[in-house]
C-alpha positions in Angstrom: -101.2 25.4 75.1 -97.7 26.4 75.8 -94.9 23.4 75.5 -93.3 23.5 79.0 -96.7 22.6 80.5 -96.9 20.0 82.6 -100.2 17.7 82.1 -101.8 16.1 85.2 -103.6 13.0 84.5 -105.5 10.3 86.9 -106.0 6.9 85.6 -108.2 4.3 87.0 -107.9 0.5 86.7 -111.8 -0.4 87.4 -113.2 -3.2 89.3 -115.1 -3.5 92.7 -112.7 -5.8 94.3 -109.7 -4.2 93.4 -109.2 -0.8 91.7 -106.0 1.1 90.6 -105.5 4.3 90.1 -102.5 6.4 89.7 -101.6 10.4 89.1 -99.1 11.3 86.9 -97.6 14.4 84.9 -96.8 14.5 81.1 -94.3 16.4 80.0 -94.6 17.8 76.6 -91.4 19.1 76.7 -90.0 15.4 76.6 -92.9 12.8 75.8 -92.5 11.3 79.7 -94.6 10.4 81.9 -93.7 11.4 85.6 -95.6 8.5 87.8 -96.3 11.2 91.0 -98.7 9.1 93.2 -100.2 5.4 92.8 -102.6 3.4 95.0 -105.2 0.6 94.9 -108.5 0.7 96.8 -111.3 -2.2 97.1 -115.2 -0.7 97.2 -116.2 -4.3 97.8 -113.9 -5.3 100.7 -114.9 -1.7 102.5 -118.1 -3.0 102.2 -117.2 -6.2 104.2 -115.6 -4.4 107.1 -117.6 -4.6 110.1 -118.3 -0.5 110.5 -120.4 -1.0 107.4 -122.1 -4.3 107.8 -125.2 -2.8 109.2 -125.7 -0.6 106.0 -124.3 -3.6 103.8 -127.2 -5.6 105.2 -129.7 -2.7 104.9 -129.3 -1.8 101.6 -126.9 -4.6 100.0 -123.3 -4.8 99.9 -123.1 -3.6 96.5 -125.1 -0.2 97.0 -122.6 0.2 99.9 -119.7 -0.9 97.7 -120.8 1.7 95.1 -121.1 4.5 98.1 -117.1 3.1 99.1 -116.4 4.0 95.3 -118.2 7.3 94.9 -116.4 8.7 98.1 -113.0 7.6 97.2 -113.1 9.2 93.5 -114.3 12.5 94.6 -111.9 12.3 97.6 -109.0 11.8 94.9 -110.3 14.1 92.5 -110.7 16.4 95.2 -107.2 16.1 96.3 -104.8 15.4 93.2 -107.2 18.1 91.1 -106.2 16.3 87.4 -106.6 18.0 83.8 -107.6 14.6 82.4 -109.3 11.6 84.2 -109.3 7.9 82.2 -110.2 5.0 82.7 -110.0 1.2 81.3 -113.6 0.7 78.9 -115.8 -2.5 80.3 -115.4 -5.8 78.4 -117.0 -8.7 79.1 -114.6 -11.5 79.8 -115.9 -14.9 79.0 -114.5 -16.2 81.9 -116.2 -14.1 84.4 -119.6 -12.6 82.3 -121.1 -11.4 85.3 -118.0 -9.0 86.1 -119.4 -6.6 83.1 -122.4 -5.1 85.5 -120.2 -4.4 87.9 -117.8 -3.1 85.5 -120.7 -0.8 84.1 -121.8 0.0 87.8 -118.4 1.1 88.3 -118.1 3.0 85.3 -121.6 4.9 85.8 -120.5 5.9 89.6 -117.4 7.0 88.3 -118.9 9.2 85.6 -121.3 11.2 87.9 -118.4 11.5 90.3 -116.5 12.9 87.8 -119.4 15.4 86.6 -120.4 16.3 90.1 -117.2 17.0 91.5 -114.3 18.0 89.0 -116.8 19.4 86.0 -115.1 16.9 83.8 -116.0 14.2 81.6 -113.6 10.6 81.8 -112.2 9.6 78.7 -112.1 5.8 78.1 -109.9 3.6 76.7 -110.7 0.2 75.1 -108.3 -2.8 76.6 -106.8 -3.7 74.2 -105.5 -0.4 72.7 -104.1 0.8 76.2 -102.3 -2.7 76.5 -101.2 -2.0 72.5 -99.8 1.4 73.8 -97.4 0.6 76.5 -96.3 -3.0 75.7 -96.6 -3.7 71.7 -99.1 -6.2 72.0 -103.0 -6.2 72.5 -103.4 -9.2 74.4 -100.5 -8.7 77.2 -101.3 -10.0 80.1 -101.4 -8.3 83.7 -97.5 -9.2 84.8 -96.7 -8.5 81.1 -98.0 -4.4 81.5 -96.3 -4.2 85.1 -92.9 -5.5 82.7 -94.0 -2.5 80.7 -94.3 -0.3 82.7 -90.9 -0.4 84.9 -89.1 -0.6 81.6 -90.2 2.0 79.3 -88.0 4.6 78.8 -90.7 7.5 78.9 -92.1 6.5 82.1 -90.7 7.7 85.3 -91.5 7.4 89.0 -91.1 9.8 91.3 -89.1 8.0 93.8 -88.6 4.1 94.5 -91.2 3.5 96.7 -93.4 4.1 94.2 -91.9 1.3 92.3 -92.2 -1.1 94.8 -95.7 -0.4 95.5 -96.8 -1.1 92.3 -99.3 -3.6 92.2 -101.2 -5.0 88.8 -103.8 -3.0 89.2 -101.6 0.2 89.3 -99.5 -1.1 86.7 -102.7 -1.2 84.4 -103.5 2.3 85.5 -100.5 3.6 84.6 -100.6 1.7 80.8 -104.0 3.7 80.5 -102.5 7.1 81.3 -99.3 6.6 78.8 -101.9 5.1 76.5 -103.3 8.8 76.9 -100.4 10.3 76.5 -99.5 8.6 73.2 -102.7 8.1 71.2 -105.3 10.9 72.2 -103.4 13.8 73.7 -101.9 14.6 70.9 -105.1 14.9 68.8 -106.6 17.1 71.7 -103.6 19.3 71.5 -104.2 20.0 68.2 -107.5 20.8 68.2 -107.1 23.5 71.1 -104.2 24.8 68.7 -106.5 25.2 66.3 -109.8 26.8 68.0 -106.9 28.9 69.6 -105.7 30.4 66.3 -109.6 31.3 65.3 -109.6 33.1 68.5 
């Protein structure tokens, strides 16, 4: 893997009602980030729009939540045609326990997507440890990671209107892919070094 190559990753933020995703280049040459494209979708609010209403009532609004999902992620992956796809692991919060199946849902829809389409496998990343890689701290909050993210030197945005569409959701996306960047590409790089010098 040569060091001027340019890594394309897409990260998701999961959830139903609101899910983030961004695509973004790593640099090995510096250790940066370049933020490329960002966005935020919501499979479950699709769902409530009248054009699907008929099918929502057929064959429940989550099946056609799931459907909203399923097209979306292979549209993107279709599209931005990443090296690496992650996403946020599912956690039950105590607040909300019922969240975690539709986390999972989310999470198995994704998965297949990702299989079907791209021939790749996502790699998840626990909470905690992608809110320990961009901000410090495992237990950051959501306006604590957008902080984070606009003020870390190694991430970069393409242009300013990137910036200013950067939701929570996105923000979170983006923690994921730097939490990539910093605690699993490198081990990844390695090994490919490795299997290439037995080659």
């Amino acid at each position: 893997m040569s060091k001027t190559s340019k890594i394309r990753v897409l990260g998701f933020d999961p959830g139903l009602s609101h899910t983030g995703w961004n695509l973004s280049e790593i640099d090995l040459e510096n250790g940066a980030l370049n933020v490329v494209k960002l966005g935020e979708f919501s499979p479950s609010g699709t769902a409530d729009k009248a054009t699907y209403r008929e099918e929502s009532e057929k064959y429940g609004k989550r099946t056609i939540s799931l459907a909203v999902l399923r097209e979306t992620i292979a549209q993107l992956l279709t599209e931005l045609k990443p090296d690496y796809i992650v996403m946020e692991d599912a956690f039950i919060n105590p607040k909300r326990p019922m969240a975690y199946g539709a986390l999972s849902m989310w999470h198995c829809t994704a998965r297949m997507v990702a299989r079907d389409v791209a021939g790749k496998a996502i790699i998840v990343i626990p909470a905690k440890s992608a809110k320990l890689g961009v901000s410090g701290r495992g237990d950051s909050g959501k306006v604590n990671i957008q902080q984070a993210v606009v003020t870390n030197p190694k991430i970069h945005f393409k242009n300013e209107k990137l910036m200013q569409g950067l939701t929570e959701h996105c923000a979170d996306s983006i923690g994921l892919s730097y939490s990539f960047m910093t605690m699993y590409l490198p081990s990844i790089i390695s090994e490919a070094n490795a299997i290439a010098k037995l080659l």
